[in-house]
C-alpha positions as protocol buffer text, in pm:
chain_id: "A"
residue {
  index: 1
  type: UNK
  ca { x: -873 y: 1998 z: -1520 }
}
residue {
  index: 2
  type: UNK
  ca { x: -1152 y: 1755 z: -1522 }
}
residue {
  index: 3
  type: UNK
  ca { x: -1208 y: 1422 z: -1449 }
}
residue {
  index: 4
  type: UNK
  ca { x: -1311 y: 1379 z: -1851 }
}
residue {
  index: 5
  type: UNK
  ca { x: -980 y: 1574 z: -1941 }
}
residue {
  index: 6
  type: UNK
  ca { x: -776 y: 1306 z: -1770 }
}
residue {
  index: 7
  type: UNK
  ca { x: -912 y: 1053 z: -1961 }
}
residue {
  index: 8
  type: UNK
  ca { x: -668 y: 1124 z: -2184 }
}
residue {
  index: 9
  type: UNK
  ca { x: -405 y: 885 z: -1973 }
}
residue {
  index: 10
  type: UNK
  ca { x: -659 y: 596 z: -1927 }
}
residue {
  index: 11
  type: UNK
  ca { x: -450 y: 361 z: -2095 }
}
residue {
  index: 12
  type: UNK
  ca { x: -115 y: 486 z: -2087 }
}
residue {
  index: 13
  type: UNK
  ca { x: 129 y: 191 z: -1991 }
}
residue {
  index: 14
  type: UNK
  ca { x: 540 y: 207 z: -1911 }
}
residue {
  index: 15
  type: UNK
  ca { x: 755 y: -156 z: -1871 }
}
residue {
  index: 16
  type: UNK
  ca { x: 1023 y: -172 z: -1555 }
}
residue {
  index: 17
  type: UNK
  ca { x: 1283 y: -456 z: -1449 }
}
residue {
  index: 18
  type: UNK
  ca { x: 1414 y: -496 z: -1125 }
}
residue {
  index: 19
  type: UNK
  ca { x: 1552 y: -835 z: -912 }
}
residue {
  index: 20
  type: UNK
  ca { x: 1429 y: -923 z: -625 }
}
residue {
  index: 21
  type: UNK
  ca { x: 1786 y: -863 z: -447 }
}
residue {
  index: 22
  type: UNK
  ca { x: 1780 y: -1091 z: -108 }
}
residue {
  index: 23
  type: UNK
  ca { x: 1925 y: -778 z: 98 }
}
residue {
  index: 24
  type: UNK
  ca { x: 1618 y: -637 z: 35 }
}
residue {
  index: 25
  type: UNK
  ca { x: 1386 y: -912 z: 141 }
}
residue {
  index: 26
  type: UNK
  ca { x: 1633 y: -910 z: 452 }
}
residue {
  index: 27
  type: UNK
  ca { x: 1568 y: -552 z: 539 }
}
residue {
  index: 28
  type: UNK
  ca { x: 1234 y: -505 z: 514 }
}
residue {
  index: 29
  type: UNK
  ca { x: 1199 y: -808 z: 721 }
}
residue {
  index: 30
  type: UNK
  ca { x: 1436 y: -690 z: 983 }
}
residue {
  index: 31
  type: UNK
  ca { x: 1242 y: -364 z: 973 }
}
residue {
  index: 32
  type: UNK
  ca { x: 870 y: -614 z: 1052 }
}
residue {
  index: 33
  type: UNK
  ca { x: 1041 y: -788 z: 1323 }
}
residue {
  index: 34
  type: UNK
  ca { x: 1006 y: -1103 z: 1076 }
}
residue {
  index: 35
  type: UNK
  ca { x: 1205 y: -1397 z: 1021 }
}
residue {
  index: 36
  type: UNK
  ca { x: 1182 y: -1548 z: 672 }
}
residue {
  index: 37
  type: UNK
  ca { x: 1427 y: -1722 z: 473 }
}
residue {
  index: 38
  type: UNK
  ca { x: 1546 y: -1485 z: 184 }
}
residue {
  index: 39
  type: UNK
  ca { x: 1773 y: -1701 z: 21 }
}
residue {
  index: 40
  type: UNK
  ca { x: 1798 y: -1681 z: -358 }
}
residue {
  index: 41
  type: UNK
  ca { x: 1493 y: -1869 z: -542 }
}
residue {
  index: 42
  type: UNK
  ca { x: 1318 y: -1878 z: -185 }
}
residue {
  index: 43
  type: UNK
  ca { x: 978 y: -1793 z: -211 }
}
residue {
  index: 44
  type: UNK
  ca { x: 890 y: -1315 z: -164 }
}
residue {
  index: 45
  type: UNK
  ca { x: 656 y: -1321 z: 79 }
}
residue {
  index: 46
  type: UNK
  ca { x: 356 y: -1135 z: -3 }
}
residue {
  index: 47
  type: UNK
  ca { x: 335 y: -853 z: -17 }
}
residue {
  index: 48
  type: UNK
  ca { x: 681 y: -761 z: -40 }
}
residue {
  index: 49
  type: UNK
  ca { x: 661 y: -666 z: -377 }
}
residue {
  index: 50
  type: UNK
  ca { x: 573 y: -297 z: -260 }
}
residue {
  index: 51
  type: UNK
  ca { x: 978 y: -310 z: -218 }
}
residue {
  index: 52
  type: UNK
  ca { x: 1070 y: -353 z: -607 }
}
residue {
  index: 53
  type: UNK
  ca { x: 1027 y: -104 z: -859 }
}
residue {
  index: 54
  type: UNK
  ca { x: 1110 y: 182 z: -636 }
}
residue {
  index: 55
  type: UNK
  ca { x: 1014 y: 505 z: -887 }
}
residue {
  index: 56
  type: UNK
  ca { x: 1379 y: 688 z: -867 }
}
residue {
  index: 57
  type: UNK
  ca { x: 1277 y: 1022 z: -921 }
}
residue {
  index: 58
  type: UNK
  ca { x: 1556 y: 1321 z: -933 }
}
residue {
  index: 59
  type: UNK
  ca { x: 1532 y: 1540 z: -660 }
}
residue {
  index: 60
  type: UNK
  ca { x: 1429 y: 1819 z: -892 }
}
residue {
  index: 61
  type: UNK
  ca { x: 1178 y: 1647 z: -1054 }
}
residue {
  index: 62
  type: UNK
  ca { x: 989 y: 1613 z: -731 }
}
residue {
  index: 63
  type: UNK
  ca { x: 697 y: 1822 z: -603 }
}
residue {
  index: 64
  type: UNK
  ca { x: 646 y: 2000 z: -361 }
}
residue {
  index: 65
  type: UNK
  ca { x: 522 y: 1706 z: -105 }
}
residue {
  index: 66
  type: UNK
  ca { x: 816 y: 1461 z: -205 }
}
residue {
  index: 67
  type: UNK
  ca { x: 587 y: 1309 z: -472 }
}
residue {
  index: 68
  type: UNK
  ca { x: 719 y: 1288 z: -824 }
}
residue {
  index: 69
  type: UNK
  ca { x: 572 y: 1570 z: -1041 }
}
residue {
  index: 70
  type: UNK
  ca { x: 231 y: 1490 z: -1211 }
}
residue {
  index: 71
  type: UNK
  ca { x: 155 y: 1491 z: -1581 }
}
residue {
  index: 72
  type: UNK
  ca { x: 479 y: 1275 z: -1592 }
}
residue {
  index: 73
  type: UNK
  ca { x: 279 y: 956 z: -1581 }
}
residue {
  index: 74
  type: UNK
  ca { x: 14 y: 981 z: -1341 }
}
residue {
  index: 75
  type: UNK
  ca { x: -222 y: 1259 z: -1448 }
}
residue {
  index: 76
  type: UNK
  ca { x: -182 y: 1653 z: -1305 }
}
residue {
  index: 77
  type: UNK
  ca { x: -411 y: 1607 z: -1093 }
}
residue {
  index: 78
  type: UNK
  ca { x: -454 y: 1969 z: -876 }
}
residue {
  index: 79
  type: UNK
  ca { x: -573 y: 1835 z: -580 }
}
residue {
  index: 80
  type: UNK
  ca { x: -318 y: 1862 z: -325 }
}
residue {
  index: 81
  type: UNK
  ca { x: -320 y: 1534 z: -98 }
}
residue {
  index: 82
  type: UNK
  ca { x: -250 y: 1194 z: -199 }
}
residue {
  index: 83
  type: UNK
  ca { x: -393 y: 833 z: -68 }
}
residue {
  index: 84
  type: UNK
  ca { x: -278 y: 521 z: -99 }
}
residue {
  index: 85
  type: UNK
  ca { x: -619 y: 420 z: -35 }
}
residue {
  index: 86
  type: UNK
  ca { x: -661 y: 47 z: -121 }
}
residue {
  index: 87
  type: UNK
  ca { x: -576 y: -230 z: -361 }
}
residue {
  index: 88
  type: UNK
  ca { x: -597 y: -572 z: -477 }
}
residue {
  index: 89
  type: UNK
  ca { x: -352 y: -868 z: -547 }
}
residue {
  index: 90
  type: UNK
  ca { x: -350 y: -1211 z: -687 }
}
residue {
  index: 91
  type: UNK
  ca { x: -42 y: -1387 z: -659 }
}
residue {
  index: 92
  type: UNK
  ca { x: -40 y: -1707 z: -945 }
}
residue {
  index: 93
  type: UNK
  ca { x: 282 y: -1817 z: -870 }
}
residue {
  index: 94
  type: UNK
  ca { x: 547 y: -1658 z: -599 }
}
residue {
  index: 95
  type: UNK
  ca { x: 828 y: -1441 z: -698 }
}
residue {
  index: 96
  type: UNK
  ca { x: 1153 y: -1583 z: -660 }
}
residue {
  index: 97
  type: UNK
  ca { x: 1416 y: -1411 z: -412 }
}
residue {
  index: 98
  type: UNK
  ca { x: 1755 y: -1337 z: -654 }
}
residue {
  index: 99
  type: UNK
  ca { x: 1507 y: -1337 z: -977 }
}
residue {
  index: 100
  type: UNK
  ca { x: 1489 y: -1074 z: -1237 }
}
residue {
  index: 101
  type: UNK
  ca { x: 1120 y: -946 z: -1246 }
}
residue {
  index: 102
  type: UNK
  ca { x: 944 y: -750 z: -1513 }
}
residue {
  index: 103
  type: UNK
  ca { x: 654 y: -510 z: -1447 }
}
residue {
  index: 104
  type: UNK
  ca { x: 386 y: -385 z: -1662 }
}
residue {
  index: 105
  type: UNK
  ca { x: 205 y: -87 z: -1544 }
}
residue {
  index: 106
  type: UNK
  ca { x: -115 y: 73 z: -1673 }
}
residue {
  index: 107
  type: UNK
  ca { x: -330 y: 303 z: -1561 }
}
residue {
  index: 108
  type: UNK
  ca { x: -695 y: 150 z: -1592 }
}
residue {
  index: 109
  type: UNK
  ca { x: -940 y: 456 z: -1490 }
}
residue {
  index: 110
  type: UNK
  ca { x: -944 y: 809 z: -1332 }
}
residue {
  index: 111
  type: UNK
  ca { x: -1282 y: 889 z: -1188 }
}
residue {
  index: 112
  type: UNK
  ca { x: -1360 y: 1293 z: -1058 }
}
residue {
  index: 113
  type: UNK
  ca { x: -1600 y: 1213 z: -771 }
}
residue {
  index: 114
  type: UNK
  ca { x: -1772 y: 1498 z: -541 }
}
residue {
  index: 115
  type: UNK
  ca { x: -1773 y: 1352 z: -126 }
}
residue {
  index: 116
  type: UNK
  ca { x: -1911 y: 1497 z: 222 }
}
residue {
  index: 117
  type: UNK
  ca { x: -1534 y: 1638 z: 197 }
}
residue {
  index: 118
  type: UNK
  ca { x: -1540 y: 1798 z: -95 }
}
residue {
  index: 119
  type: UNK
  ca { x: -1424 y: 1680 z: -449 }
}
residue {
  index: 120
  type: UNK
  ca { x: -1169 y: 1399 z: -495 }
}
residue {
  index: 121
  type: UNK
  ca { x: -1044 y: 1212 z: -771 }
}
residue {
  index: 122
  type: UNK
  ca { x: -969 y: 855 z: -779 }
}
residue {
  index: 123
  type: UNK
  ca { x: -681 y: 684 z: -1003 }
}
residue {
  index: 124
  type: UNK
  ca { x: -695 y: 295 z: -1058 }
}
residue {
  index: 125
  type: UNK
  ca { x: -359 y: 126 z: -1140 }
}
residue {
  index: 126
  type: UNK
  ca { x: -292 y: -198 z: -1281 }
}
residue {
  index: 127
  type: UNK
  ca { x: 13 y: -409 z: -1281 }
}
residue {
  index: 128
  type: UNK
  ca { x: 166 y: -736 z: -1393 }
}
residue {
  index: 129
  type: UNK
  ca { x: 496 y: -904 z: -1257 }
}
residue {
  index: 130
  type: UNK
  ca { x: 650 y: -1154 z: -1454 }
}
residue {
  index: 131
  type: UNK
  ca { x: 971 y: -1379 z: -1417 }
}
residue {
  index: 132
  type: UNK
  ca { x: 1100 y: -1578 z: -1712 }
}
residue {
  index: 133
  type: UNK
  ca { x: 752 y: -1529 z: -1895 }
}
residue {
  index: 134
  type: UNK
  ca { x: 529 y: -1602 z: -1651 }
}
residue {
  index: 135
  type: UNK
  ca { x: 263 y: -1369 z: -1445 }
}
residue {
  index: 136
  type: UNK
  ca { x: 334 y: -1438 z: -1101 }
}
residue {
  index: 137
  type: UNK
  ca { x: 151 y: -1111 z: -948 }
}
residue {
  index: 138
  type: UNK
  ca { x: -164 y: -922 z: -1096 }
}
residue {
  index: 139
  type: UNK
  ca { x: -231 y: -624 z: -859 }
}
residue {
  index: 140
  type: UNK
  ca { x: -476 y: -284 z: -863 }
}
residue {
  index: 141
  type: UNK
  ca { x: -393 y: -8 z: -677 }
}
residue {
  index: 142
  type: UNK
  ca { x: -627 y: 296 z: -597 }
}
residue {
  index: 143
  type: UNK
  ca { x: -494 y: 610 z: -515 }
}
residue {
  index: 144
  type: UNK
  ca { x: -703 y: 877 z: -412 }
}
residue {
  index: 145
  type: UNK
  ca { x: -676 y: 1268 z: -433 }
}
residue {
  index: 146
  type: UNK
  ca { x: -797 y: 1551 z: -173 }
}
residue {
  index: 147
  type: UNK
  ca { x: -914 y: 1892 z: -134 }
}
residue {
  index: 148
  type: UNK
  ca { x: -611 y: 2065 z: 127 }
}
residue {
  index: 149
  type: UNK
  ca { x: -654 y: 1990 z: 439 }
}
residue {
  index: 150
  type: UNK
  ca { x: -1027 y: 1847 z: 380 }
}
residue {
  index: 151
  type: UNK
  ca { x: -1118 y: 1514 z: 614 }
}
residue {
  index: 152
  type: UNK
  ca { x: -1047 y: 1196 z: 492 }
}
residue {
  index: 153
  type: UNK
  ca { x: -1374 y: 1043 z: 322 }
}
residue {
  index: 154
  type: UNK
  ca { x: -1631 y: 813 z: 553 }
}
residue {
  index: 155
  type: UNK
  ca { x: -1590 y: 478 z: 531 }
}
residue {
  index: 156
  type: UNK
  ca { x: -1839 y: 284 z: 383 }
}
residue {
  index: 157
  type: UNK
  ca { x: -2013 y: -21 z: 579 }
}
residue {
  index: 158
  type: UNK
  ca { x: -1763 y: -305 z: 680 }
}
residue {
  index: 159
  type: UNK
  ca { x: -1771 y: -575 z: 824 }
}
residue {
  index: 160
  type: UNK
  ca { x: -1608 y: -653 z: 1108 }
}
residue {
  index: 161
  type: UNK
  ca { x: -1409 y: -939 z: 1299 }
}
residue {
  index: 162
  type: UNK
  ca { x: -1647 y: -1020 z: 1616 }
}
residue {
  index: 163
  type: UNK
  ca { x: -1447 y: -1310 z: 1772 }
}
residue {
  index: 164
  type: UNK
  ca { x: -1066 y: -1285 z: 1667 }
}
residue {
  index: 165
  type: UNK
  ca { x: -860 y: -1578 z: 1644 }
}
residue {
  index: 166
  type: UNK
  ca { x: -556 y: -1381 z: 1551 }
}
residue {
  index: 167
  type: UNK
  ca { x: -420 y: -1104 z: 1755 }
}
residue {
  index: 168
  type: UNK
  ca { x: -112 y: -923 z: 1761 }
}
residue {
  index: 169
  type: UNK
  ca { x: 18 y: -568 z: 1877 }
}
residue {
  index: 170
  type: UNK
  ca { x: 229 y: -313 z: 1746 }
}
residue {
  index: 171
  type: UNK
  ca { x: 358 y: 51 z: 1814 }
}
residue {
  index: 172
  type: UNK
  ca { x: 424 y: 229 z: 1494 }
}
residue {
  index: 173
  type: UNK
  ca { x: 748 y: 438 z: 1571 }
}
residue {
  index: 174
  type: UNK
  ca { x: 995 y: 675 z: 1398 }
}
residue {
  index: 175
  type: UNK
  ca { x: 1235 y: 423 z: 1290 }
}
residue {
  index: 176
  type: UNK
  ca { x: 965 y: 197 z: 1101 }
}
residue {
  index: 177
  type: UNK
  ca { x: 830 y: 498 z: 952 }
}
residue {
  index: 178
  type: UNK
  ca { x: 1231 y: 580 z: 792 }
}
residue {
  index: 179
  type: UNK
  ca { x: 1302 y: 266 z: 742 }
}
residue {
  index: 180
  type: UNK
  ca { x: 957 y: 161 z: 525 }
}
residue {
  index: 181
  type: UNK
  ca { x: 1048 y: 484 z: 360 }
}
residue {
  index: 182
  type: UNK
  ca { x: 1399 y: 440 z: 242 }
}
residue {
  index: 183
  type: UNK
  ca { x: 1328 y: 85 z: 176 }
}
residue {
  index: 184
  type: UNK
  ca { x: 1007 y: 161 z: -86 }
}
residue {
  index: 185
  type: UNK
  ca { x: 1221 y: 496 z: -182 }
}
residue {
  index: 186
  type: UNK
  ca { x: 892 y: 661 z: -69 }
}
residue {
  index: 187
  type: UNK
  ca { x: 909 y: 1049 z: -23 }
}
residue {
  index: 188
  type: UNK
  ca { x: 592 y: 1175 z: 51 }
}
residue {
  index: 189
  type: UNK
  ca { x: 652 y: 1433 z: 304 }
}
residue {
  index: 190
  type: UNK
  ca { x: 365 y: 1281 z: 539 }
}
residue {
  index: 191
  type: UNK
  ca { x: 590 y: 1022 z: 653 }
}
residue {
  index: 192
  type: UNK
  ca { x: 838 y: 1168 z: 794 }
}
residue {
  index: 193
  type: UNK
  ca { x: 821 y: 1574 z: 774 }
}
residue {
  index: 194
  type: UNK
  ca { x: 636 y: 1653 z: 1079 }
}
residue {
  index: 195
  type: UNK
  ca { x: 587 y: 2009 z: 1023 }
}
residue {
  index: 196
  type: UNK
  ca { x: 445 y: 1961 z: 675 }
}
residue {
  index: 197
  type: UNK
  ca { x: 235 y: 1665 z: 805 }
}
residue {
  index: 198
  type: UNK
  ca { x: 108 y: 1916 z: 1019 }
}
residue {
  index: 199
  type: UNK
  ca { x: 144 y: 2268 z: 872 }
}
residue {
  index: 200
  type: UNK
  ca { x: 33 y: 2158 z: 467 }
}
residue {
  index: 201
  type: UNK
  ca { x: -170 y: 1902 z: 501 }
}
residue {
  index: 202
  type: UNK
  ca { x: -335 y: 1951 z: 858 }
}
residue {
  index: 203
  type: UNK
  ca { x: -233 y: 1573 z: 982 }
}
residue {
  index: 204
  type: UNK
  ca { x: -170 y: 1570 z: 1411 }
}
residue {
  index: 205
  type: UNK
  ca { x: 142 y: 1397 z: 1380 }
}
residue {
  index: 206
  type: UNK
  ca { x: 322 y: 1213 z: 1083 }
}
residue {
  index: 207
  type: UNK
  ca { x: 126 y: 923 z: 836 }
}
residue {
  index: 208
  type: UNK
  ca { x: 182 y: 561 z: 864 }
}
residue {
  index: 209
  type: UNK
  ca { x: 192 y: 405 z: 523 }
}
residue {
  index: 210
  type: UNK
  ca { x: -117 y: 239 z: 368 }
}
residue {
  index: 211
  type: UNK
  ca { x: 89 y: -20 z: 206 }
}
residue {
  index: 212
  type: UNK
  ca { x: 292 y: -92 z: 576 }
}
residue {
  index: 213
  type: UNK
  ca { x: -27 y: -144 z: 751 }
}
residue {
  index: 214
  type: UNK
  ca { x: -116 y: -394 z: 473 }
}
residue {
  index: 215
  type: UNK
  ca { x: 175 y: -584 z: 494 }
}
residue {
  index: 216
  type: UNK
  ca { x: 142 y: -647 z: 856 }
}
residue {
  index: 217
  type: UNK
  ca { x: -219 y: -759 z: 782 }
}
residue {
  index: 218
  type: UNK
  ca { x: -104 y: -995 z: 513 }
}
residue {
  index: 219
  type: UNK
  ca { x: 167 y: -1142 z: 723 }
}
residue {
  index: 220
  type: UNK
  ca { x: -17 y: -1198 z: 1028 }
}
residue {
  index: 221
  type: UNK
  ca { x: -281 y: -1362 z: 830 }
}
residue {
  index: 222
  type: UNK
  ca { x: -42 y: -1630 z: 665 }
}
residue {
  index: 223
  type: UNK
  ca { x: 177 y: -1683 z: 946 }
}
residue {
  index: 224
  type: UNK
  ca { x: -127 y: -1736 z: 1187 }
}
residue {
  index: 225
  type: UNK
  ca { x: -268 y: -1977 z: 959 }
}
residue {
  index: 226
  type: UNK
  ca { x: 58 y: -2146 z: 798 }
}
residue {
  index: 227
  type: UNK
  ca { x: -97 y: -2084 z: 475 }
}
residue {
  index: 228
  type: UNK
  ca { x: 25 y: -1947 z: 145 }
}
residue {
  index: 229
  type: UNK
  ca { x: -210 y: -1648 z: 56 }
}
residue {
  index: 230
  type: UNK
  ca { x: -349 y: -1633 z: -349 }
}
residue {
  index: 231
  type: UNK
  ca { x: -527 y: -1338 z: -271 }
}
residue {
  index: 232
  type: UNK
  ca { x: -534 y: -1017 z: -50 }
}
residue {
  index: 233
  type: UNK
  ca { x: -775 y: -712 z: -104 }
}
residue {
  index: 234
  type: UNK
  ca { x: -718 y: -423 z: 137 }
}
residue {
  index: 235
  type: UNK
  ca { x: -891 y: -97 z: 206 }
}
residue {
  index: 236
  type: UNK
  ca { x: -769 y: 212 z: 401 }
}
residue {
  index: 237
  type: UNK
  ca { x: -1029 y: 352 z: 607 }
}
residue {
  index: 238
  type: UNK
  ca { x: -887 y: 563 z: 825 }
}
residue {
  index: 239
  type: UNK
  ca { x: -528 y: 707 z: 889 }
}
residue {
  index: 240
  type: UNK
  ca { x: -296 y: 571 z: 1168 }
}
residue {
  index: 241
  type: UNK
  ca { x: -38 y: 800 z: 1255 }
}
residue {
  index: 242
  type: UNK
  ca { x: 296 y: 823 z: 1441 }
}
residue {
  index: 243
  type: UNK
  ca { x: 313 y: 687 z: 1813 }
}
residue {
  index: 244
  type: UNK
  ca { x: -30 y: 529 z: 1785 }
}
residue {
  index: 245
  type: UNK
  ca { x: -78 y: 145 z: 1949 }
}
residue {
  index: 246
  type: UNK
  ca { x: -212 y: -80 z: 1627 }
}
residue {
  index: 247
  type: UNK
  ca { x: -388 y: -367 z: 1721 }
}
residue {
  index: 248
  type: UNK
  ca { x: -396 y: -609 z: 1431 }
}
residue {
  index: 249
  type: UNK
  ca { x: -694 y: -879 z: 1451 }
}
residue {
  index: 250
  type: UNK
  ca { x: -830 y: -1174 z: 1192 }
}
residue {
  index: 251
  type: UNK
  ca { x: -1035 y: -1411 z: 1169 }
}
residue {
  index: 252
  type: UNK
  ca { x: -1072 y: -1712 z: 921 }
}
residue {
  index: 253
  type: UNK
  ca { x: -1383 y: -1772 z: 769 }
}
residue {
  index: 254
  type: UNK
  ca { x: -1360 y: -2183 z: 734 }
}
residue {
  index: 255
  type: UNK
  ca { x: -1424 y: -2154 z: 370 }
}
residue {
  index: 256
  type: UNK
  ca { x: -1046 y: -2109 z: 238 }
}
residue {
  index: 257
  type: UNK
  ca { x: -1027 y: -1746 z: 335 }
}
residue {
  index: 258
  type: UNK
  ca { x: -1078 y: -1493 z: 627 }
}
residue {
  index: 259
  type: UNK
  ca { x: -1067 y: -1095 z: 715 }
}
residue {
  index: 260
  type: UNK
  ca { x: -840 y: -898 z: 906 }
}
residue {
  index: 261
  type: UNK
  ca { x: -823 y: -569 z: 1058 }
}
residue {
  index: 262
  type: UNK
  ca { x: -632 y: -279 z: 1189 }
}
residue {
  index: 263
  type: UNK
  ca { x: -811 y: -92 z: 1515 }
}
residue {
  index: 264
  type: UNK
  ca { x: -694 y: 249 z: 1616 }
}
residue {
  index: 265
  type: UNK
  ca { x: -673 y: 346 z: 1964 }
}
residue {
  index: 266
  type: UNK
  ca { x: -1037 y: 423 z: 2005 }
}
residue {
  index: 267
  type: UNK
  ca { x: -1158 y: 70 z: 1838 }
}
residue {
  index: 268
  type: UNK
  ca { x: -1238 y: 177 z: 1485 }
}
residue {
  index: 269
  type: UNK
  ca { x: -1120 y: -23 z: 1164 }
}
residue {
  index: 270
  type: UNK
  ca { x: -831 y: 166 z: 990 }
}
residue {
  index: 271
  type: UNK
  ca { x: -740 y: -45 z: 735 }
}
residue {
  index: 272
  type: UNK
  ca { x: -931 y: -407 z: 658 }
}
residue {
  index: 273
  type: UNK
  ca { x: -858 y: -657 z: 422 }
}
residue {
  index: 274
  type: UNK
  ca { x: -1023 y: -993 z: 307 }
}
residue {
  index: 275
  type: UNK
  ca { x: -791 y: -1261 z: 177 }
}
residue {
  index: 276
  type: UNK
  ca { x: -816 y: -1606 z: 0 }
}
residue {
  index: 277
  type: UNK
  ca { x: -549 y: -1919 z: 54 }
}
residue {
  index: 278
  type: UNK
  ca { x: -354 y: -2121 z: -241 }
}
């Protein structure tokens, strides 16, 4: 199937509820090592939102790397690996902890591109989150689609932090790894199957998620700074993966915004984002 044959679900929206139930917000907290008041009508921290509408797929409608089956929603895309590889949020108003949220999905474009890896397909995703009426959230989210076992695509040119301001380190480990995955009900194999990590889709060890390196850019970014965050564009450039240190860096920029980073163990960006305060 071709990237014009997908075209087909350009367009196609579905409509979700969910509340934003404080255990939750406590959990996935615990899980960061953060403290944060989740009290009901307390401000979510961004972006915790990657917690709520968890897609609660039957086991037998799943595929064969945990993912629900394509052609449901998403299109059948062939390709056999998956990336979260990027996305982009603008929070108008925060959620409220205890609220009832509303979600409009819609998928916005599918684009068949050829890379140094071989072909992949891109998927664009947009969503809206609304409480009593009003859009709190807008978000995109880019998901990307792989040859087997092909390398993940070159980064483009970035930018990067020269003199950080911000600096923290973390360890990813197996518990964050099950915990981030039962807590986004997220069950891609890559995460925590080590022998398909390794055996299907030719990782060294298992994936840390795109969306969990994010959040720990976000957060270190508006804690550092005592800010609230409107903003937060992030882009996966490289995978992390199980056991790795993480050194998380940022910088403000003086003009109501800044850019931070993940480093691998070598020194090269992973993930960066840029972000924008209230």
């Amino acid at each position: 199937m071709s990237g014009t044959e997908y075209a087909a679900y350009v367009g196609r929206s579905r409509r979700a509820q969910d509340t934003v139930e404080p255990w939750r917000v406590e959990a996935l907290a615990a899980s960061l090592d953060l403290e944060l008041d989740a009290a009901p009508g307390a401000p979510l921290p961004l972006p915790f939102h990657f917690a709520l509408f968890r897609e609660t797929t039957p086991r037998s409608a799943t595929s064969p790397d945990g993912h629900p089956q394509r052609g449901v929603f998403l299109p059948p895309i062939s390709l056999p690996r998956r990336m979260f590889a990027g996305g982009r949020m603008v929070q108008h108003a925060p959620l409220a902890i205890g609220g009832e949220v509303e979600q409009l999905e819609r998928i916005a474009a599918v684009e068949d591109k050829a890379s140094a890896g071989g072909r992949l397909v891109v998927v664009r995703v947009e969503y809206e989150y609304r409480q009593e009426g009003q859009l709190c959230l807008s978000e995109e989210r880019d998901l990307i689609y792989l040859e087997d076992r092909g390398p993940t695509p070159a980064p483009g040119a970035s930018e990067t932090v020269a003199d950080a301001a911000w600096q923290r380190d973390w360890e990813i480990d197996p518990v964050l790894l099950f915990r981030y995955s039962a807590l986004t009900f997220n069950s891609h194999r890559i995460h925590y199957d080590q022998r398909y990590a390794r055996e299907e889709e030719g990782y060294p060890d298992l994936v840390v998620h795109g969306p969990l390196l994010a959040t720990l850019l976000c957060r270190l970014a508006e804690e550092e700074a005592g800010r609230a965050i409107r903003s937060f564009r992030f882009r996966a450039m490289r995978p992390f993966f199980l056991g790795w240190p993480v050194r998380l860096r940022g910088q403000p920029d003086g003009e109501g915004g800044g850019l931070v980073e993940a480093l691998t163990p070598s020194g090269e960006v992973g993930m960066q984002a840029t972000f924008a305060f209230a």
